[in-house]
Each structure stands twice: as C-alpha cells, then as structure tokens.
Residue, then its C-alpha position, 0 to 999 in steps of 0.5 A: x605376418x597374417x593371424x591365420x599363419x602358424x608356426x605349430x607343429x605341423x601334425x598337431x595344428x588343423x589350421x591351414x595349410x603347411x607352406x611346403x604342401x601349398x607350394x607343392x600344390x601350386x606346381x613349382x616343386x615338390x614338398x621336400x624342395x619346397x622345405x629347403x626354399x623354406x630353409x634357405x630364407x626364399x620363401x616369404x608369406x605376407x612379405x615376411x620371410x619364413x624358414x619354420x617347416x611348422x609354418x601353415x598358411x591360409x590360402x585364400x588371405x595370405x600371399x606367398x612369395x618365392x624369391x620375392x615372385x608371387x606363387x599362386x594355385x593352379x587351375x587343376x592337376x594333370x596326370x599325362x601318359x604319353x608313349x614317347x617316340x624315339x627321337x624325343x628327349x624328356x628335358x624341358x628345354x634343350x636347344x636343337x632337340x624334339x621334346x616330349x613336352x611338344x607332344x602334348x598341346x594343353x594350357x597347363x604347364x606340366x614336366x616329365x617324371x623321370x627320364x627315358x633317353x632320346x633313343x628310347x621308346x614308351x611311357x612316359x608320365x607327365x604331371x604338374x604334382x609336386x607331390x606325385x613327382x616326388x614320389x616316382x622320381x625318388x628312389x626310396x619309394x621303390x616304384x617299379x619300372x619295366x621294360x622290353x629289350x632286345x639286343x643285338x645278339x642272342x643273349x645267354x641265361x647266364x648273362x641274363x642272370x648276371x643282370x637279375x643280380x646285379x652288375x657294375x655300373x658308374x661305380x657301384x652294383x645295381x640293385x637287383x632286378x626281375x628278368x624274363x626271357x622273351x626270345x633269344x635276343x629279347x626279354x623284360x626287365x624290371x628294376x626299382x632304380x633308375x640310373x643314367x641309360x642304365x639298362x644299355x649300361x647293365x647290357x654293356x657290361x655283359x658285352x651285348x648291344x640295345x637296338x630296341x629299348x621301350x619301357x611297358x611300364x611305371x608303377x601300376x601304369x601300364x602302356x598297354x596299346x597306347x599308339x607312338x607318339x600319342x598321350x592320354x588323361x590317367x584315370x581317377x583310378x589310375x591316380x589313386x593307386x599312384x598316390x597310395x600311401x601318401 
C-alpha cells in the first residue's frame, strides 16, 4: 500500500480521492456498486486488497485494480440526449435486436439510463458517469419522467383518475402520479417511478390499449424538437441541473 493511500474517514480526511468516487469517475459503476466491489474484496489498490469505504487514493501514483484488471480514467464524461426510434432496445448487448447505442457514433463507451421498451419512443439519456447514472436510475431521487400517451379508444376522467392515484401492477400500487388530458384518446402522465412497461401496465388495468407511447421528458431535460432517431451533447447548463444536490 502506497503512503498516499488512507483509510480515514472519508468526510474528514482532504486527501486524495475515495476509491469508490474514483472508480465511479473512471465509467465502470456508479459509487454505490463501487462500494460493494470494495465490500467484496474485488477491488485492490497497489495489488493489495482493499474493503475500507474510508479508503482514499491518489490518482496519479496508485494503481487500482478490479478483479485483478486495471481501472484507468476516461478521457472526458459524455452526457447524451437522443430520441429513440421505435424499434430500438436500450440493452447494451442483445442479439437480433437494434440498439440504441448503434445511434450514437462517438469513441467513448457510454450506457443508457434507464429504459424505455422497443415499442417506445423519445428520450432517452446516455452517459459514461457513474455518479449521474446513479442518481436517475435509483428510485429514492424521485426524478420525474413524463410521457405522451395515447391509447387506442377515448379514455374516460374516471380511468384517468384511477391512474393519478394509482393502480395494481406486478403486485403492488403504483405511486401516484400527474395527469392531463390531451384529447380524448390522449393525455401526459408524469410518474417518479419506473417499473417494467409500466405505463402500458397501468393502462391495461383500466382496460385500455397504447398505440403510441414517447417519453417528452426526464428530469429538467426535455426533448423538445430533437428529430427521431437523432442525439445531442446536454448543455453545461443542462448538466448542471442533473447533478444538483449531489
């Protein structure tokens, strides 16, 4: 173990760098899967094993290894808006299938957040930060995500106040959620929760059919006229308000 690594406590000691927010800075986790590496015994720093949270680092000197691979920083973060056609998946790896990373030609190796099923279309955030993957996939940062619907059939105020409040799906009641009418056989809903084709699941409860599902929305990025198909760099402004509160 190098002189510049410590095992203090993380809040109190200036120096270096926590192991878990280096290896979340190096794209390949976020910090909380990068504490249960640490946890595990997979991680090792100047090919000793480490499992102290606490533990900080220097970048420049130590060398850090996970299942005995060497982790090194990326060149630059990426924070990607694309609106996804339908027919594209948001796996990484799916044999057969078009993937929404195909979209997107850069160098970098970056990963979608979140999902939004092959039938679906619009935004779709892509990164290569840990951190900010963290903070928009798990559910306790209640980030908002809105989407236009519309359904096969006019839908009734009833049916569309049984989904504000909230209906059964894959055993348990959804969180509530914001509604508004569009027309009669559309309207947007926003939830803070993002379960398995959820919002086709909530409609089928209330016995209606999608034929046309995008999401407008994902936090304070919007996807305003973005074309199908077709991705942009978030602005510095943009990101700012993703990584707000961290």
């Amino acid at each position: 173990m190098s002189e510049s690594m410590q095992t203090t406590d993380p809040e109190t000691s200036g120096k270096g760098i926590r192991l878990q927010k280096w290896l979340s800075e190096a794209g390949i986790c976020s910090r909380r899967t990068g504490e249960a590496w640490i946890l595990a015994g997979r991680v090792s720093v100047n090919r000793r094993v480490v499992t102290e949270l606490g533990t900080r680092i220097d970048p420049e000197n130590d060398r850090v290894e996970v299942d005995g691979k060497p982790v090194r920083l990326r060149s630059r973060l990426v924070y990607i808006a694309l609106n996804k056609p339908a027919g594209y998946v948001t796996s990484l790896k799916q044999p057969g299938e078009k993937l929404v990373r195909d979209l997107i030609r850069i160098p970098e190796r970056i990963y979608p957040i979140g999902r939004l099923d092959k039938a679906s279309t619009g935004l779709i955030l892509l990164t290569n930060d840990g951190n900010l993957h963290h903070r928009l996939s798990h559910p306790s940062f209640d980030h908002e995500k809105e989407y236009r619907v519309v359904v096969a059939e006019p839908i009734s105020d009833a049916s569309l106040q049984r989904l504000a409040e909230g209906v059964p799906i894959l055993g348990r009641i959804t969180r509530p959620a914001e509604v508004y009418r569009i027309s009669d056989r559309s309207f947007r809903i926003i939830l803070k929760e993002g379960r398995n084709r959820q919002i086709r699941r909530m409609l089928e409860t209330v016995g209606h059919r999608v034929v046309m599902l995008q999401r407008i929305r994902i936090a304070d990025i919007v996807l305003g006229n973005l074309p199908e198909g077709r991705w942009r760099y978030l602005t510095e402004t943009e990101i700012a308000l993703l990584l707000a509160g961290e």
